[in-house]
C-alpha positions in Angstrom: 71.2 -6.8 -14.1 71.0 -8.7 -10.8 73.3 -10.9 -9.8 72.1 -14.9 -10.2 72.3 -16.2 -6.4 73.8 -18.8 -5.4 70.8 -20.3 -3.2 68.7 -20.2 -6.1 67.0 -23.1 -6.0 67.6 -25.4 -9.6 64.0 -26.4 -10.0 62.2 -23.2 -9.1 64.7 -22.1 -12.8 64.1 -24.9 -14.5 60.4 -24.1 -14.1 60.3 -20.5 -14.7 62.7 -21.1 -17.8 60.4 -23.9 -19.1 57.1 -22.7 -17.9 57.6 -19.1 -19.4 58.5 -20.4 -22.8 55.0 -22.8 -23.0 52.7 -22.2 -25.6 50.5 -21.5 -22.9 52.8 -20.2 -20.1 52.6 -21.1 -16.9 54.4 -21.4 -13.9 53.7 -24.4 -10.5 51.4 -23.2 -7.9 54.1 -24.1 -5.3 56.5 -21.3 -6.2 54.1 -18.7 -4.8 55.6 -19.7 -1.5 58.3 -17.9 -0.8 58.8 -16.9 3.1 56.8 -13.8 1.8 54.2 -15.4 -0.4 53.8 -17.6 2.7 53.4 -14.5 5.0 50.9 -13.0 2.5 48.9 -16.1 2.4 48.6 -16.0 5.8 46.7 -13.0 5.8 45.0 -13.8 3.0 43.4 -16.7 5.4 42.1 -13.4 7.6 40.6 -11.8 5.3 36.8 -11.6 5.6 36.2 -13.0 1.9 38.2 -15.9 2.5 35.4 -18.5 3.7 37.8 -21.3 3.3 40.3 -21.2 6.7 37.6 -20.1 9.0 35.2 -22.9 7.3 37.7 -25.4 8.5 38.9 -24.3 11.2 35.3 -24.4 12.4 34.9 -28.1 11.4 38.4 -29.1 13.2 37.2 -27.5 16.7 33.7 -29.1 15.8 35.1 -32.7 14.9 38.8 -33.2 15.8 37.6 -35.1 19.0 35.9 -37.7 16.4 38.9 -37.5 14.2 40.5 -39.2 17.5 37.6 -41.8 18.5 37.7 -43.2 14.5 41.5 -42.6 13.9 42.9 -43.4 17.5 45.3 -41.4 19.3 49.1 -41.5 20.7 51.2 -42.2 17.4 52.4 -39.5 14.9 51.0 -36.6 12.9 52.5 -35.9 9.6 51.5 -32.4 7.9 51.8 -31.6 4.5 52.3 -28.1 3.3 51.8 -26.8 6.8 52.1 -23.5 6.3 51.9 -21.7 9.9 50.0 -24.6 10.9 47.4 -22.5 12.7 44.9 -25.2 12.5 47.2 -27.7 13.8 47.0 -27.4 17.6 42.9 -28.1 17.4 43.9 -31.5 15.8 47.0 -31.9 17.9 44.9 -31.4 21.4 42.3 -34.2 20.3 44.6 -36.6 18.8 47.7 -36.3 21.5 50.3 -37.9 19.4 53.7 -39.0 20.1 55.3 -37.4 17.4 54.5 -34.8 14.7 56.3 -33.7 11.0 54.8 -30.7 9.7 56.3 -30.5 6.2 56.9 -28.0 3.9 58.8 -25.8 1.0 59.4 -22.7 3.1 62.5 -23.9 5.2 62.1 -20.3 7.0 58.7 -19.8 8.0 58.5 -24.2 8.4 61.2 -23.5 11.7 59.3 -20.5 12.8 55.8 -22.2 13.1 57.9 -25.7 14.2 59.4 -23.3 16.9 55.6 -22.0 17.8 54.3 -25.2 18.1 57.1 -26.4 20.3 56.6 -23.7 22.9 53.2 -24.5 23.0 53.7 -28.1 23.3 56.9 -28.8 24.7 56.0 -32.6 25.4 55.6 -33.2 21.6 58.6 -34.7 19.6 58.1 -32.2 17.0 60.7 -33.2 13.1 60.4 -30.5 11.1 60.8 -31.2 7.1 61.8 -28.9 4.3 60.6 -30.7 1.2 58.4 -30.5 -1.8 55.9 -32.7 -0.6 54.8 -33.4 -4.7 57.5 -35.4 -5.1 58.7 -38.6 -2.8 59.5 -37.9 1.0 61.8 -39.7 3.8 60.2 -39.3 7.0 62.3 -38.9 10.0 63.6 -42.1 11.6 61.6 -41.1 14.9 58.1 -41.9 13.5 59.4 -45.5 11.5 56.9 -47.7 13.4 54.2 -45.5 14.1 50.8 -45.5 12.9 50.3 -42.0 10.9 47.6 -40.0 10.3 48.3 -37.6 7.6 47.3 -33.9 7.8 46.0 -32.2 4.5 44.2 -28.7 5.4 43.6 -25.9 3.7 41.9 -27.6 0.3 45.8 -27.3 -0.7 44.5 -30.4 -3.1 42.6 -28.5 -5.0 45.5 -26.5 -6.7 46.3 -29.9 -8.7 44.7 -31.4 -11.8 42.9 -34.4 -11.3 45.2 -36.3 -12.4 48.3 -34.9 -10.6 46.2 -34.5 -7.5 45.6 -38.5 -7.8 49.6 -39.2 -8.2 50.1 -37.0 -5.2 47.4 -38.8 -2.9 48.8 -42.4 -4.0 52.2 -41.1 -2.8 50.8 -39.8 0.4 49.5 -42.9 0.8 53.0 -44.8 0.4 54.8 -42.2 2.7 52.5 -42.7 5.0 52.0 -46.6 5.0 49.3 -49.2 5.9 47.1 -48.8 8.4 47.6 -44.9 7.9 44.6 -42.5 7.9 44.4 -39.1 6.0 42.6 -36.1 7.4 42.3 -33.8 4.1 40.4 -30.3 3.4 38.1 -29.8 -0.4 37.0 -27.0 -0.7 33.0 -27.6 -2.6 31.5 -25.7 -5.6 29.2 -22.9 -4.7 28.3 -19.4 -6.2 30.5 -17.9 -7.9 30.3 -14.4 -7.1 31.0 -16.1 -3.6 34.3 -17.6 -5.2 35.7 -14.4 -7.2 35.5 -12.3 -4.0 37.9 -14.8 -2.1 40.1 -15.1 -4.5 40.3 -10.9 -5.8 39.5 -9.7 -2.2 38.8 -5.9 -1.9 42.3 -5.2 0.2 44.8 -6.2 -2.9 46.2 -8.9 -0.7 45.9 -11.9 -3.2 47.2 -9.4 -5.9 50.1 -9.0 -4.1 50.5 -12.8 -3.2 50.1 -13.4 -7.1 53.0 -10.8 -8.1 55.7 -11.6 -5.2 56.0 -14.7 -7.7 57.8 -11.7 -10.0 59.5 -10.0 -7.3 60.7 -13.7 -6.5 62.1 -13.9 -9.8 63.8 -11.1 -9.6 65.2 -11.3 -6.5 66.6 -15.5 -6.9 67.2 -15.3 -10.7 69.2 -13.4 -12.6 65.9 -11.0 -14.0 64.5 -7.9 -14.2 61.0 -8.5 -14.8 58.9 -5.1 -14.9 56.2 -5.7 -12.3 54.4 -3.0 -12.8 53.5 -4.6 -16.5 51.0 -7.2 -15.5 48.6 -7.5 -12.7 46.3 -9.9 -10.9 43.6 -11.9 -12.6 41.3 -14.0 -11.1 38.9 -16.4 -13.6 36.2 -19.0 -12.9 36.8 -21.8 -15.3 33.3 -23.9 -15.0 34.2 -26.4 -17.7 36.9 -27.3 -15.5 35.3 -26.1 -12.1 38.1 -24.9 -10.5 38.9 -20.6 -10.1 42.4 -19.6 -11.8 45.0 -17.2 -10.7 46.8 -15.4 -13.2 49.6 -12.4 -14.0 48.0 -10.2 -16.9 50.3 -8.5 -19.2 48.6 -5.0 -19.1 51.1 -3.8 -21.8 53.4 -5.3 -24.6 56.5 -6.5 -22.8 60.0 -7.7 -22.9 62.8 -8.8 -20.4 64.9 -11.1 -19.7 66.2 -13.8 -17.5 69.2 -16.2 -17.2 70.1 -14.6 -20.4 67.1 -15.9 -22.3 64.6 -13.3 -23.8 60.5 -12.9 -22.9 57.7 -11.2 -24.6 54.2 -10.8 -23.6 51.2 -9.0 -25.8 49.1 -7.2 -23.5 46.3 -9.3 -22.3 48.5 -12.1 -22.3 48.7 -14.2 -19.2 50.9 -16.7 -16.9 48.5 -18.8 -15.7 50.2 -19.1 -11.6 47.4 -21.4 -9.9 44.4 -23.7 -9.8 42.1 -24.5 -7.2 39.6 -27.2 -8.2 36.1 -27.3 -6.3 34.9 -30.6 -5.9 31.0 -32.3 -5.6 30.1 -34.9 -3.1 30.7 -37.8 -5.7 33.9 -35.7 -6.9 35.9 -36.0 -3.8 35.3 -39.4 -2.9 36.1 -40.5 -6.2 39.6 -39.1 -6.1 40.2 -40.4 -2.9 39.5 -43.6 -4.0 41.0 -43.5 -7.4 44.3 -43.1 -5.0 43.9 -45.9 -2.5 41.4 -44.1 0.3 38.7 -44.9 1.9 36.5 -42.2 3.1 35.5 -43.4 6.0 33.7 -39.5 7.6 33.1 -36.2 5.7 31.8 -33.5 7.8 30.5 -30.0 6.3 29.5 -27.0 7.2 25.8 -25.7 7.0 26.0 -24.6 4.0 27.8 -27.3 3.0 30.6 -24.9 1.1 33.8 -26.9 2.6 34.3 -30.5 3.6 36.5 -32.5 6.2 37.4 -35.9 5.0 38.7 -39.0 7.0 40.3 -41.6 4.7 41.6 -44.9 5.7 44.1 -46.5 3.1 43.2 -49.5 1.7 45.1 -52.3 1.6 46.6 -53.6 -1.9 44.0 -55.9 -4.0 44.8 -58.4 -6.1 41.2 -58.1 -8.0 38.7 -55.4 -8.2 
C-alpha cells in the first residue's frame, strides 16, 4: 500500500473516512480541487457545452463598468474560490481598487494566478489567501478599513444546499463587513438536455474532474482505490432542481483506506457535487434570507445565467 503523507490535509480524511461510511455516501464538493482538479476545471470552463463561464464572462465585460458607478471604486476586492481568476481582471479594470484578496483552497494554483494577476497589474496590492472559504476567514491586515466588495463568480453557490449556501453568505457578509457589497454568479434553470450536456460533455473532461477525486485519494491517503471500478454520472434532480455529480460503482467493489475497509454494489454511487439552479424569486430570496440586498441583477438573453449586486444590510432590531 501507499504510504500516508505527511501533507495530508486532516479534514480532507476526516471527510473521506466519514463521508464514505454514510448511509448515503458522499464526499464535499470542495475536495474536487486539487491543483489538478483545479486545472481540469479550467478547461472544463472552455469547453463548448459549458454555457456557464462564457455566460458571465459576457455579463462582466457588459456590466462591470455599472458594477463600479453603484458599488464605487478605489477600496478592495475580496475573491472567493478564485480559481484562475480569469474573470477577474474585467472586474478589476472597472472597479480600480486599492487592494485585492483572491481566496482559495488550492495554495498552488491560488500563487500562480496571484502571480498572473500581479504581472498584469503591478500597481495592485494583491494578498493572496489559502483558506476554505466555508468556514470563518481573517482577512489580511492591509484591507482592515476598507470598503469591500466581495467577488462570487462562477455560480460556485450553487454547489451548496440551501441552507448551507445561506450560512455561507451570512458569513460572507461578516467577513466582509458593513457597508460591503457582493458581486455573486447563479446560474438559472433551463432545459435540461441543455444542463446534462455541460455537465457530461462529449470530450470526458468532467469525467476526469469527477475521478481525480479517487486518484486524490490515493495519492494523499493511505488507499488504493480501483479507479477503473466506478465512473462518471451526471443526474438532473428536479425535485431538488439542482444537476448532481456522481462516481458509479460499475462493479462490486472493495478496498481500503487508513486501514478501514469499503464496499460498493455495482450501481452504487458517491454522490461528489451539487449545483443548484435557481428562479428569479429563488435567488433573491437566499440573498436576503442571508442579510443582502439585491440591489441589480443583469442576465443574458436568454436569461440562463444572472449577475447579482447585493448590498448588506444593516442589523434590525424588528422585521
Amino acid at each position: 500500500m501507499h504510504a500516508p503523507r505527511q501533507s495530508a490535509d486532516p479534514a480532507f480524511r476526516g471527510d473521506v473516512l466519514a463521508g464514505l461510511k454514510a448511509p448515503i455516501p458522499a464526499i464535499p464538493a470542495r475536495w474536487l480541487y486539487d491543483r489538478r482538479g483545479s486545472e481540469l476545471f479550467e478547461e472544463i470552463t472552455r469547453l463548448p457545452e459549458y454555457y456557464p463561464t462564457r455566460t458571465e464572462r459576457a455579463l462582466l465585460e457588459e456590466h462591470s463598468a455599472d458594477v463600479a458607478r453603484i458599488a464605487g471604486i478605489g477600496d478592495a476586492v475580496i475573491e472567493f474560490g478564485s480559481g484562475s481568476s480569469t474573470k477577474t481582471p474585467l472586474l478589476l479594470r472597472a472597479v480600480a481598487p486599492s487592494a485585492y484578496v483572491p481566496i482559495d483552497i488550492s495554495g498552488d494554483f491560488l500563487r500562480d494566478s496571484a502571480a498572473g494577476l500581479q504581472a498584469e497589474f503591478p500597481d495592485l496590492s494583491i494578498h493572496p489567501v489559502e483558506a476554505d472559504f466555508m468556514r470563518p476567514i481573517r482577512l489580511p491586515a492591509a484591507v482592515e478599513g476598507l470598503t469591500k466588495l466581495g467577488f462570487f463568480p462562477g455560480s460556485t453557490i450553487g454547489n451548496l444546499v440551501p441552507r448551507t449556501a445561506t450560512d455561507l453568505l451570512r458569513a460572507m457578509k461578516d467577513t466582509l463587513g458593513e457597508g460591503s457589497w457582493l458581486l455573486i454568479g447563479m446560474d438559472r434553470t433551463k432545459p435540461v438536455d441543455v444542463l446534462l450536456a455541460a455537465y457530461d460533455d462529449a470530450a470526458g473532461v468532467t469525467a476526469a474532474f469527477n475521478l481525480n477525486l479517487l486518484h486524490r485519494i490515493n495519492a494523499e491517503l493511505e488507499a488504493e482505490v480501483p479507479v477503473d471500478a466506478f465512473r462518471h454520472r451526471a443526474i438532473w434532480n428536479d425535485r431538488m432542481s439542482r444537476m448532481e455529480m456522481h462516481l458509479e460503482a460499475v462493479r462490486d467493489v472493495a478496498f481500503r483506506i487508513e486501514g478501514e475497509s469499503f464496499t460498493f454494489r455495482a450501481g452504487q454511487t458517491i454522490h461528489t457535487e451539487n449545483s443548484h439552479k435557481y428562479g428569479l424569486r429563488d435567488s433573491r430570496l437566499l440573498l436576503r434570507a442571508a442579510g443582502w440586498a439585491v440591489c441589480k441583477e443583469w442576465t443574458d438573453p436568454d436569461d440562463w445565467f444572472a449577475l447579482i449586486l447585493a448590498e448588506a444590510e444593516p442589523p434590525r432590531f424588528a422585521p
